[in-house]
MIDO-901729 format. One record per residue (C-alpha): y, x, z. Coordinates in steps of 0.05 Angstrom, whole numbers, plus 5000, padded with zeros to 4 digits. Example, Ala and Ser with C-alpha at 12.3 -4.5 7.8 and 13.67 -1.06 7.14 Angstrom:
% residues 2
REC    yy    xx    zz
REC  4910  5246  5156
REC  4979  5273  5143
END
This chain:
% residues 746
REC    yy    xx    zz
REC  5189  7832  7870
REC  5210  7781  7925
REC  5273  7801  7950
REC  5254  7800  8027
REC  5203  7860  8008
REC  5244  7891  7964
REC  5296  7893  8003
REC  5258  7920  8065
REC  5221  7977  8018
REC  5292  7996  8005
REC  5314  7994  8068
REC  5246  8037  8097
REC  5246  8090  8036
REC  5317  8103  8059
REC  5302  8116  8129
REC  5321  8052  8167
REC  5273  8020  8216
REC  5263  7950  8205
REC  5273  7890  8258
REC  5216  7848  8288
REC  5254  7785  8245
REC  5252  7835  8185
REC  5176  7841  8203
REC  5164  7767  8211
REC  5194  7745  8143
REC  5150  7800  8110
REC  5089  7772  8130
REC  5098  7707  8097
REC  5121  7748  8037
REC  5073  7736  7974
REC  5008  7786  7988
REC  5005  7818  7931
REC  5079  7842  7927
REC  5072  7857  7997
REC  5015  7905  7985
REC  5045  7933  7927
REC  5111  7952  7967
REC  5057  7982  8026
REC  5025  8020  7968
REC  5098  8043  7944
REC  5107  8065  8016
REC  5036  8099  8040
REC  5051  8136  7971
REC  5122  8163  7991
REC  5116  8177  8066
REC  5048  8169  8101
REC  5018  8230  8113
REC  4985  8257  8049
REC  4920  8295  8074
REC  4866  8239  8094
REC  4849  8260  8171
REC  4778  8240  8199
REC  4750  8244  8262
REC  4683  8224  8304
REC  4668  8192  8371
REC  4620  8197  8415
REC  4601  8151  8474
REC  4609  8201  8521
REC  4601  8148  8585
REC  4566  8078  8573
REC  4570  8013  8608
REC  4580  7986  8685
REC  4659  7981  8675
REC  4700  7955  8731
REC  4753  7927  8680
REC  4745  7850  8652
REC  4763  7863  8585
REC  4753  7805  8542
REC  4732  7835  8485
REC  4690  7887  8506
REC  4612  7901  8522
REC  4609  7948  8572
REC  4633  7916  8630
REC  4606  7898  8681
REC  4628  7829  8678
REC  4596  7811  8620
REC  4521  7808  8602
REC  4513  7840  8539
REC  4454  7893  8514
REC  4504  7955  8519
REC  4473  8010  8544
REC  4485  8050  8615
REC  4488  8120  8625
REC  4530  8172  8672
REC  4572  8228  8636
REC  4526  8264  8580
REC  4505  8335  8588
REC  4532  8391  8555
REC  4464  8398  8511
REC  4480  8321  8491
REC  4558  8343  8478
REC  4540  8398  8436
REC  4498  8362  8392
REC  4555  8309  8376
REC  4598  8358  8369
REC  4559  8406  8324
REC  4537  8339  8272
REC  4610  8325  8277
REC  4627  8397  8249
REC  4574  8404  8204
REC  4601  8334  8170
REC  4657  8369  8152
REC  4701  8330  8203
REC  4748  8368  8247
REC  4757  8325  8300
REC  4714  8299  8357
REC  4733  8247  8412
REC  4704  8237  8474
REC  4709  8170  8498
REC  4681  8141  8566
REC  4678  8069  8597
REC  4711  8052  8657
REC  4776  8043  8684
REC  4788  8121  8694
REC  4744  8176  8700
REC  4735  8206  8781
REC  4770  8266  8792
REC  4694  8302  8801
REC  4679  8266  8725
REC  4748  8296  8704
REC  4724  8366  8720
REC  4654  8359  8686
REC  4683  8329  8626
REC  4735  8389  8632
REC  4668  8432  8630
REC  4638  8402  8567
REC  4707  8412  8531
REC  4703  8480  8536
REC  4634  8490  8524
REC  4651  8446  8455
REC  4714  8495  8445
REC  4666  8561  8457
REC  4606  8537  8409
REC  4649  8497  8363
REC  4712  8497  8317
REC  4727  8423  8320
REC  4789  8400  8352
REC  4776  8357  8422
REC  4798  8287  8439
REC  4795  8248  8491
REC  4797  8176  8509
REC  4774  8162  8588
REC  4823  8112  8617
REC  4879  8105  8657
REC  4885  8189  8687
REC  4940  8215  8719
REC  4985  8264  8697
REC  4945  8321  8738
REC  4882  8311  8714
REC  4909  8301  8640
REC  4935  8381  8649
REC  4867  8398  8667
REC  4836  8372  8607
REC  4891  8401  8556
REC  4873  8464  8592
REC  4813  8458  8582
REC  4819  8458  8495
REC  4826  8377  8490
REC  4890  8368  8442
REC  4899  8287  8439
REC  4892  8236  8491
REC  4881  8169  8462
REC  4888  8098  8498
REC  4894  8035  8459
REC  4940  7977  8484
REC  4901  7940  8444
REC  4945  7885  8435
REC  5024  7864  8447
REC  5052  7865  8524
REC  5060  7786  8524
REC  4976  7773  8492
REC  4942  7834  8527
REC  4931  7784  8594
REC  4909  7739  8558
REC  4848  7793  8541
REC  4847  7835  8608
REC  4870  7814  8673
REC  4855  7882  8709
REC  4911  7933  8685
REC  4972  7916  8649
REC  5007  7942  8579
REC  5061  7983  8630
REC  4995  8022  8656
REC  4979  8041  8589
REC  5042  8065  8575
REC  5045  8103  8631
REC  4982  8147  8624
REC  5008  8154  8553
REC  5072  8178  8565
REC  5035  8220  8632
REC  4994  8257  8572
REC  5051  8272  8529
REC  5088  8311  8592
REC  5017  8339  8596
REC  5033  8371  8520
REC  4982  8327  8492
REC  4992  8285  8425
REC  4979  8212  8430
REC  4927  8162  8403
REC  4939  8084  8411
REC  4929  8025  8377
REC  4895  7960  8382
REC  4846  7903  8361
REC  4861  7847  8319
REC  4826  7781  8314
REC  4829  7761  8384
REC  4869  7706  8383
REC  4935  7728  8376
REC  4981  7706  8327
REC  5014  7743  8270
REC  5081  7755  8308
REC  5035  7789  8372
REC  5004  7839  8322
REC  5075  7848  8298
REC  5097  7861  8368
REC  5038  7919  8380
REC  5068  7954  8323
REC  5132  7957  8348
REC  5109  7981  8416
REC  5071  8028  8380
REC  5131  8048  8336
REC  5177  8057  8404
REC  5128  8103  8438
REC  5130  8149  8369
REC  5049  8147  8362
REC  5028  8197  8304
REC  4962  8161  8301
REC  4941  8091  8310
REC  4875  8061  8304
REC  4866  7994  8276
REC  4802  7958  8306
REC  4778  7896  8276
REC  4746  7852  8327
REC  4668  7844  8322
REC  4651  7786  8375
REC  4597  7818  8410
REC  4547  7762  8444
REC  4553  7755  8526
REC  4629  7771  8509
REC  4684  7716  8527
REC  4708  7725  8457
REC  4631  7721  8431
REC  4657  7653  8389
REC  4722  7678  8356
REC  4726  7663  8291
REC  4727  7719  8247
REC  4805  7741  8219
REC  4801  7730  8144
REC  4812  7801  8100
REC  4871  7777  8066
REC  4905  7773  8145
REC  4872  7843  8158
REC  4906  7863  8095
REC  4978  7834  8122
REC  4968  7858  8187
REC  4958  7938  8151
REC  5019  7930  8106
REC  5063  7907  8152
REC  5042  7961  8200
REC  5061  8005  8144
REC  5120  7976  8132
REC  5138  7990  8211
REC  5102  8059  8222
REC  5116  8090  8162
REC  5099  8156  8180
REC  5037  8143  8224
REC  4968  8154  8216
REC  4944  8080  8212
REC  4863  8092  8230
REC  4800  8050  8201
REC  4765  8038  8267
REC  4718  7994  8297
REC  4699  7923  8260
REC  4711  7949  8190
REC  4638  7941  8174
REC  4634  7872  8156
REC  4698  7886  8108
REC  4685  7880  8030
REC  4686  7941  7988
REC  4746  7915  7954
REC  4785  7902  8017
REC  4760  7968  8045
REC  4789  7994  7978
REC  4860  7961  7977
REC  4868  7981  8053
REC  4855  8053  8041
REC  4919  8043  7977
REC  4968  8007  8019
REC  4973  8040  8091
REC  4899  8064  8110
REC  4912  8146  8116
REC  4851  8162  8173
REC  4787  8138  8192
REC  4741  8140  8250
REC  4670  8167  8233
REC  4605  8169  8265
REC  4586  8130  8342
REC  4638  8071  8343
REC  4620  8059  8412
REC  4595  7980  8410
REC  4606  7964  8349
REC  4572  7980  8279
REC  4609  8034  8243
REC  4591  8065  8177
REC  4567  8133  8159
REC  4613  8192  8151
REC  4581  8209  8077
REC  4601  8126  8057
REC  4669  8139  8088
REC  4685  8202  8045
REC  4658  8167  7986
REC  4697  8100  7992
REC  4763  8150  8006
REC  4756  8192  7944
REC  4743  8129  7906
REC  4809  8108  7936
REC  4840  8176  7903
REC  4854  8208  7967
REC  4839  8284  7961
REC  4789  8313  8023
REC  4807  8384  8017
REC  4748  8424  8050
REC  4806  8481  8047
REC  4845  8452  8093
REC  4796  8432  8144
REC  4767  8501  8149
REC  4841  8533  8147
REC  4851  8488  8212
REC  4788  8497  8242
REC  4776  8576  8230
REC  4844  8616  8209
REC  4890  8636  8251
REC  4966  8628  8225
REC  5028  8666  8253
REC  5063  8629  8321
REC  5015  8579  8334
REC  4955  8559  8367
REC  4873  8553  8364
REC  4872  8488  8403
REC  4924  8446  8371
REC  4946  8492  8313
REC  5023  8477  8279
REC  4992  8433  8204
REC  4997  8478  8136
REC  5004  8450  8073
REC  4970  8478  8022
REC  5009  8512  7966
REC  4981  8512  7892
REC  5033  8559  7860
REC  5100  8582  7865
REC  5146  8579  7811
REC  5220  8594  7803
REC  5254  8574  7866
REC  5201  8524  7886
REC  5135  8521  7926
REC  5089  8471  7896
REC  5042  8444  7934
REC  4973  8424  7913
REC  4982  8345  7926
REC  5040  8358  7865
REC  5103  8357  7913
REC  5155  8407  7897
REC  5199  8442  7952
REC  5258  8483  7944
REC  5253  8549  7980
REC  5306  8562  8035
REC  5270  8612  8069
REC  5249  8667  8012
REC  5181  8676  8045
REC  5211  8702  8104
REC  5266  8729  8070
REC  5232  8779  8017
REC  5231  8734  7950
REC  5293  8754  7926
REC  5283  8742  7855
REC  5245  8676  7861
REC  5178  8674  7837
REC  5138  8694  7777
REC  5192  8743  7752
REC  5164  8766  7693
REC  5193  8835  7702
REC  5159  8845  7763
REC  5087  8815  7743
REC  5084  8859  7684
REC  5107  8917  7725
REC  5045  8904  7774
REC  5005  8890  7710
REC  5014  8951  7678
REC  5012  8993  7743
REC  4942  8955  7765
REC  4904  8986  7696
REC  4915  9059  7717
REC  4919  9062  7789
REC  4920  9012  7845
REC  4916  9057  7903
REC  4907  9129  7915
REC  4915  9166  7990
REC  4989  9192  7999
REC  4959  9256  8041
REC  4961  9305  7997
REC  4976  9276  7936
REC  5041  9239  7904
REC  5047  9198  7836
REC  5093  9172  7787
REC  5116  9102  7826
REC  5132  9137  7892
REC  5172  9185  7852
REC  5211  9136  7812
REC  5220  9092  7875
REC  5244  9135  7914
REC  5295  9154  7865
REC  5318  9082  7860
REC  5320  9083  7938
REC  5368  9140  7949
REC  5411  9120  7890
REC  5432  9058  7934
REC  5427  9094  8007
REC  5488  9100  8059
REC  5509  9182  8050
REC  5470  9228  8088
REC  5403  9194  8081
REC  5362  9246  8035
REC  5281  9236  8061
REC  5239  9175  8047
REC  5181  9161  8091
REC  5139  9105  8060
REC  5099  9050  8110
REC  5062  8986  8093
REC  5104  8928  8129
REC  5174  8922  8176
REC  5138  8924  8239
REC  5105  8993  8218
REC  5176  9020  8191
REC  5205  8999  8258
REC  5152  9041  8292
REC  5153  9109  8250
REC  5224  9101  8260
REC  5225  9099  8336
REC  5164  9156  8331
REC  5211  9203  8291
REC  5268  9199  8348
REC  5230  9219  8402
REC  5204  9277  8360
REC  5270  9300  8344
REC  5297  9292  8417
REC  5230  9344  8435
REC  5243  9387  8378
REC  5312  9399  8410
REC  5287  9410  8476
REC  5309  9339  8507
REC  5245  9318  8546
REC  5278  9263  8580
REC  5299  9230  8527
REC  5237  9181  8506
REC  5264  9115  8503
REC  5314  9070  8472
REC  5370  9025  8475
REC  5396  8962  8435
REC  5427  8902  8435
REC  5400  8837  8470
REC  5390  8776  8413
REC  5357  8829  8368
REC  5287  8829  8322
REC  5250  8881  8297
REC  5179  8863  8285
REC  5114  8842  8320
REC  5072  8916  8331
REC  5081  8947  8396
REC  5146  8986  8399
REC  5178  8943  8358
REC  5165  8880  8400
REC  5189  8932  8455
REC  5268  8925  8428
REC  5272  8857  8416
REC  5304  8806  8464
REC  5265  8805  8528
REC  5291  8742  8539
REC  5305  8697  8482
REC  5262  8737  8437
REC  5185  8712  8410
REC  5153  8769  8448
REC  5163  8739  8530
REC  5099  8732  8543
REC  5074  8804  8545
REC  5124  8815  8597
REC  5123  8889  8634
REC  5057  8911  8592
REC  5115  8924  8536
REC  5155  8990  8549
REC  5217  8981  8585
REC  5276  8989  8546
REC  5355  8991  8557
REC  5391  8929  8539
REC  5463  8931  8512
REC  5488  8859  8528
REC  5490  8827  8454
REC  5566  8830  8414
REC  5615  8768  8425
REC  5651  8787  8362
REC  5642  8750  8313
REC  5639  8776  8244
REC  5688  8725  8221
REC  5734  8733  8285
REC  5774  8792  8324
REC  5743  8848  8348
REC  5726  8849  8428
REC  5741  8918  8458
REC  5698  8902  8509
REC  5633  8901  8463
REC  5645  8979  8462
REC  5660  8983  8533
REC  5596  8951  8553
REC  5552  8996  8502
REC  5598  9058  8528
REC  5573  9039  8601
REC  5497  9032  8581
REC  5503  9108  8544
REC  5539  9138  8609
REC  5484  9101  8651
REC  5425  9124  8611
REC  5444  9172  8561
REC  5393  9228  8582
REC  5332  9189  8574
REC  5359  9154  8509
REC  5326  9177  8445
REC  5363  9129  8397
REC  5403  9063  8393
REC  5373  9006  8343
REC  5408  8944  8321
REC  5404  8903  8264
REC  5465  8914  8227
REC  5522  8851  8225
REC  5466  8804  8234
REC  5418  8799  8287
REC  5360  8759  8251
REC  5300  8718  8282
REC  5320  8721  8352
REC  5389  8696  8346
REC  5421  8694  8275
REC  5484  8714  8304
REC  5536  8755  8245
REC  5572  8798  8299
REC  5634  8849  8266
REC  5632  8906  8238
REC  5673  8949  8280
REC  5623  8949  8331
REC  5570  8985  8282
REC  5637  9035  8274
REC  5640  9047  8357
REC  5561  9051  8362
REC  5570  9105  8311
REC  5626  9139  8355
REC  5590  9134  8418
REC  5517  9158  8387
REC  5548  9219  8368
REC  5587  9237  8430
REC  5523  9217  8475
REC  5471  9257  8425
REC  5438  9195  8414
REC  5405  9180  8347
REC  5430  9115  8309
REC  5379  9072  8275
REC  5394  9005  8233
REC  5342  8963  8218
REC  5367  8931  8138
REC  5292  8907  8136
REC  5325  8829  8137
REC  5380  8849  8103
REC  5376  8898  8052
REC  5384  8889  7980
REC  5450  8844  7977
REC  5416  8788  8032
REC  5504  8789  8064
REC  5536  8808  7997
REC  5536  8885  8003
REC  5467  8920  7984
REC  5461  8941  8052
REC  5498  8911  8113
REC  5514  8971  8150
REC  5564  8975  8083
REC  5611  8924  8109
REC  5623  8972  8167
REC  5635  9037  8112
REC  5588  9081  8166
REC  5518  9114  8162
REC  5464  9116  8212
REC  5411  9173  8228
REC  5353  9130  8207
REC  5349  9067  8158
REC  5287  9025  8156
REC  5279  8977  8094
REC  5219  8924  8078
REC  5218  8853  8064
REC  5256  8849  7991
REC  5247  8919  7976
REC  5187  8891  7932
REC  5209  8826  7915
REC  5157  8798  7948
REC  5108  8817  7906
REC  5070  8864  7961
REC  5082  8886  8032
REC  5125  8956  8029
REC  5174  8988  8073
REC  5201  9057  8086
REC  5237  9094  8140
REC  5304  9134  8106
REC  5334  9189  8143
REC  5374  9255  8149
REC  5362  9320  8124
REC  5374  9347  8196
REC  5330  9294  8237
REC  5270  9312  8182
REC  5285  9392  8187
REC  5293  9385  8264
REC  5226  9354  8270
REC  5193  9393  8215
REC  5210  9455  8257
REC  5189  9441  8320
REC  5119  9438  8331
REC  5070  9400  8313
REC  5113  9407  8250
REC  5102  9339  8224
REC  5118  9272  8234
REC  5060  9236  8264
REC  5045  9181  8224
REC  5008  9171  8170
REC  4990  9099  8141
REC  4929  9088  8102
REC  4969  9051  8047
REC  5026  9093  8048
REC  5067  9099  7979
REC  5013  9040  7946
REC  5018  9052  7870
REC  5020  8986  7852
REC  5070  8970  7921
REC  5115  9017  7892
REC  5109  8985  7818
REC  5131  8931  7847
REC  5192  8951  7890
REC  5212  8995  7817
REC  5205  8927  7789
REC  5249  8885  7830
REC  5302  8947  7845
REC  5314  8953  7777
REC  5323  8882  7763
REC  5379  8882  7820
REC  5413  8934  7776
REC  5409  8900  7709
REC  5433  8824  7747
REC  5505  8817  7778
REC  5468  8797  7845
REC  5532  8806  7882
REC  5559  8742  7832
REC  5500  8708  7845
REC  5501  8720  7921
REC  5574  8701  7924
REC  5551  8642  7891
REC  5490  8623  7942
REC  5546  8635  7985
REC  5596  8584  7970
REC  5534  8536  7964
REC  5519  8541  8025
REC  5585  8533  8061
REC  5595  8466  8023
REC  5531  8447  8035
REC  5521  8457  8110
REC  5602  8447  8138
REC  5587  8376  8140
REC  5549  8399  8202
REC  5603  8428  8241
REC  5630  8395  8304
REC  5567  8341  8307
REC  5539  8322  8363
REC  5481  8373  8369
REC  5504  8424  8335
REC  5525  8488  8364
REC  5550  8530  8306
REC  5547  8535  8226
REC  5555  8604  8202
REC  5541  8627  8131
REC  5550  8705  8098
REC  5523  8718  8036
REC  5464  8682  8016
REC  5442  8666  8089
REC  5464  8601  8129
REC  5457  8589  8189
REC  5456  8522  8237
REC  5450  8527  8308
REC  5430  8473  8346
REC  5446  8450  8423
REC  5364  8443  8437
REC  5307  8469  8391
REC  5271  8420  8342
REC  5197  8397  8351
REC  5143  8393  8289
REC  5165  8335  8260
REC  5231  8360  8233
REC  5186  8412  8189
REC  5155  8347  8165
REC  5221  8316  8146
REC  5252  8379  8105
REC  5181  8379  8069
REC  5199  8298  8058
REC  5268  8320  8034
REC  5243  8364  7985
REC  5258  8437  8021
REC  5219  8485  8051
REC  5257  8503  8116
REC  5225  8531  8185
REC  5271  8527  8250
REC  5254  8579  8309
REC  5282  8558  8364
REC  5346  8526  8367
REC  5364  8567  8303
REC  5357  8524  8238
REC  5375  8565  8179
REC  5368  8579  8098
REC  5354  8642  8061
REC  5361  8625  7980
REC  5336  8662  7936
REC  5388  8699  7894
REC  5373  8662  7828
REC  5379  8590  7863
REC  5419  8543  7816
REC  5475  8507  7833
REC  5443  8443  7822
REC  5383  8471  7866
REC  5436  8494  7915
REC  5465  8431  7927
REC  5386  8396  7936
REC  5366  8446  7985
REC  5436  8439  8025
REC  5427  8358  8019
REC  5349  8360  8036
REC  5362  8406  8096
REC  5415  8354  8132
REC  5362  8296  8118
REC  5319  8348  8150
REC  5362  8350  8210
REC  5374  8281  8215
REC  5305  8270  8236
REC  5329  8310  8299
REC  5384  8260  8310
REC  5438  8300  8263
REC  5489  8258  8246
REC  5500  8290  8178
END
């Protein structure tokens, strides 16, 4: 390979952004090895899933502007038509062929200089009339709005603004003489402060020269454009430019790799003009940097038909996954959005410590499914476990009746339990243990005759699920659950520990909790902290004495003490529970997550004899709660399964291990600039950053190789146990090139 492209396919694959003189030498490279290095490149970092969307003409002709190129203004005579904003009927239509093509996103795009602010409102209407009949995502494309009018349309459903520059600052007056490059910029960068993503590109074949195309792309690349169309001029008759001679392919061909060589990451769009291509041009441009496509209404040009499109891209060997598409358009995935949903990959199996997805990538896992695949996956133990359990009994109602895997579970449970816990009360996920918990305190404050005492205290910077009451005792501040506000039941807030777990103790963390119970003890029920590490709201590893003086001060107050192990229970710090590293007990235990390894969604609330008895006695002589898939058979297979398998392993080894790992792996972190903190215990590590990461930093791990998913400002890894060393060291390494992405020197 010529040495100018290899040496800038290096240079790319590794992360560099090349020069416009890198660019310039490139396109005089020989075609063929600068295709094949575009190929190389498309291959290793363009976006994998080939995105489609439709157009429609959504406002025709009469425009103000005197662009050179262009049939519908006003200034030209041309045959385009003329028409006002359509209707919603005429929306609909568009937007329902556009769905039923199987495409999931649909542009509106209107002539003119900018839409009036009465036009802004209507087209505001017909977005969500397409939102309300419709799954398909909304676009929009109608000139030069301000930023006010651009936060009416996103709240309206629209997701993406798009406005072409259409060629480099210096040509573009050459084409247009009646707005400028800078006032395309600015209505770009006015959407993105809207929260909209960005469209732009431009049209080549005007006139402009190699170096000017070269110049878009870098404009392009400095305004960080996720998706950029590439038109292909069509001279349209009654046009200024109704004479230019047609670019060759082989300089459409260029003008794509080197655009891929610039914006490797981007979404480089077939758009207008590609018509009169060749099938074998249309081919090669798909291999070496083509990723998306417009479909359908191409405004004034001739497009092609969405059916030719998906054919020529699967002959390509792109992949269309229908699965995706309706996954986007129809289900609804945890912390995200309808309008402008976070993007899924699509997994094909996991195996071992990897997720592989269905394109063939392999990531390591460094967040055990949200903690709970302890094991890794497809332990055989714990597949033949569910195997065996799944011929004789999958489910049976726990009212009334018992069976063989609660029974052996629950011995397993207590064998492992802080002292004093002696009653198992089985529930179906975290949030629901969380819950029964919080249920069973109040009971036991009634049973003894304490009416007041109905509600709860904990730490600030805690977690403990999603349901109700659980959301109730997480952070009401920097927790995920601000925006239900007072509907949630006012709790009391200890202010969250400043020890550290790997520092001195701070009598002043038991002075503040002592104040809170002297404040509040009579209407306090119980206290309920994570123990030694707060989990999705902060990730903070506070020490253990203060689990020691919340034991002290819960019994001197006659308030219950509940710890929440559902994050880390089952070695997750390096003791099987973490209240361990503190030697105490609580009143009430919940555990979930790994209690199965994964395999099912289980959890269970642990308590005293005395808190069961007192609430047994009182009436209504039960606890209240009673889960439909309480004590699941084949649930409880599975948590026999992977309990036993901690027993027959040296997981502490192994989690001392993950351990070590992970304080090699992520101390070259400490003290850079955007970085906060590192903190690792046991086979958890922990990164926190100085401001919180956007999407594409999910999209770098996944290029990395790991699977890793930052909340917040909190960037962190949960191995599984079995993790190799080798593996170890990949997922430590893949997770800083993860972070570099948000400007982590490391």
């Amino acid at each position: 390979m010529h040495s100018i492209v290899s040496d800038a396919l290096s240079r790319v694959l590794s992360g560099e952004a090349l020069s416009r003189e890198d660019a310039l030498r490139l396109w005089d490279a020989p075609a063929e090895e600068l295709f094949d290095a575009a190929r190389t490149i498309t291959r290793r970092l363009a976006p994998r899933a080939f995105n489609f969307c439709s157009i429609v003409n959504a406002k025709s002709g009469r425009c103000t502007e005197d662009c050179r190129w262009c049939a519908q203004s006003r200034h030209f005579a041309t045959d385009a038509p003329e028409y006002p904003l359509i209707d919603e009927k005429t929306a609909l239509e568009a937007a329902r062929r556009t769905e039923a093509a199987g495409i999931p996103r649909f542009s509106f795009v209107t002539s003119g200089r900018k839409l009036s602010p009465r036009e802004v409102r209507d087209l505001a209407k017909l977005v969500r009339a397409v939102r309300r009949e419709t799954s398909v995502e909304v676009c929009v494309s109608a000139g030069l709005l301000k930023e006010e009018e651009l936060r009416l349309l996103r709240d309206a459903g629209v997701v993406r603004y798009h406005c072409n520059l259409e060629a480099s600052p210096d040509y573009f007056p050459k084409v247009c003489t009646s707005h400028t490059t800078k006032d395309k910029i600015e209505t770009l960068l006015a959407a993105r402060r809207a929260g909209l993503d960005l469209c732009s590109g431009g049209i080549i074949g005007m006139g402009e020269t190699p170096a000017d195309r070269i110049d878009l792309a870098l404009t392009l690349r400095d305004l960080g454009l996720p998706s950029v169309p590439i038109n292909l001029l069509a001279p349209i008759p009654g046009t200024p430019l109704e004479s230019t001679l047609l670019l060759s392919e082989e300089d459409f061909l260029r003008t794509v790799a080197v655009f891929r060589f610039l914006l490797p990451q981007a979404h480089l769009r077939f758009a207008g003009g590609r018509a009169r291509l060749s099938e074998e041009t249309v081919r090669k441009a798909l291999e070496i940097g083509i990723t998306s496509a417009i479909a359908g209404d191409l405004l004034t040009t001739v497009g092609s038909s969405v059916e030719e499109d998906k054919k020529r891209v699967r002959e390509a060997g792109y992949e269309l996954d229908d699965d995706l598409a309706f996954d986007r358009a129809h289900l609804w995935h945890p912390y995200t959005g309808t309008i402008d949903p976070t993007p899924v990959l699509k997994v094909a199996k996991t195996e071992g410590c990897e997720i592989v997805l269905a394109d063939g990538r392999r990531l390591l896992d460094g967040t055990c499914s949200w903690w709970c695949a302890l094991h890794g996956y497809g332990r055989e133990e714990l597949k033949r476990a569910m195997h065996e359990q799944i011929e004789t009994m999958s489910h049976v109602m726990f009212g009334g009746l018992t069976h063989e895997p609660a029974v052996k579970l629950g011995r397993l449970i207590l064998k492992h339990a802080p002292a004093g816990l002696e009653k198992i009360f089985y529930a179906d996920s975290g949030s629901v243990a969380v819950e029964v918990a919080m249920k069973a305190a109040v009971q036991y404050q009634m049973a003894l005759g304490r009416t007041t005492r109905t509600n709860f205290a904990t730490p600030r910077q805690g977690y403990h699920g999603d349901t109700w009451n659980a959301m109730s005792v997480c952070d009401p501040v920097s927790g995920m659950h601000t925006a239900f506000g007072d509907a949630l039941p006012g709790r009391f807030f200890a202010p969250a520990p400043v020890s550290r777990f790997d520092g001195d103790w701070n009598p002043e963390d038991e002075a503040a909790l002592r104040a809170l119970f002297e404040a509040h003890a009579d209407r306090i029920a119980a206290f309920i902290l994570e123990p030694i590490v707060q989990g999705a709201s902060a990730m903070w590893f506070y020490h253990p004495e203060y689990l020691r003086a919340a034991r002290r001060l819960c019994d001197e107050f006659g308030i219950l003490l509940i710890f929440d192990e559902i994050a880390t229970g089952f070695g997750r710090t390096g003791r099987y529970y973490a209240s361990e590293w503190a030697g105490i007990s609580p009143d009430l235990m919940t555990i979930g997550k790994g209690l199965t390894g994964g395999m099912l969604t289980l959890s269970a609330v642990l308590t005293t004899n005395d808190v069961a008895d007192t609430i047994s006695r009182a009436a209504p002589h039960a606890l209240m709660h009673g889960p439909t898939f309480m004590a699941n058979p084949l649930a409880c297979a599975a948590g026999i399964a992977s309990l036993e398998l901690l027993e027959k392993t040296d997981w502490q080894a192994d989690v001392a291990r993950v351990e070590a790992a992970l304080k090699r792996g992520l101390e070259p972190l400490r003290g850079k600039a955007g970085v906060v903190d590192v903190r690792v215990l046991g086979a958890l590590g922990v990164v926190e950053l100085e401001r919180a990461p956007d999407r594409s930093v999910t999209k770098a791990f996944v290029d990395a190789g790991v699977w890793a998913r930052p909340f917040g400002r909190i960037a962190y890894l949960i191995p599984p146990f079995v993790m190799t060393d080798e593996e170890l060291e990949r997922l430590t390494a893949g997770f800083r090139a993860g972070l570099r992405a948000h400007g982590i020197d490391a």
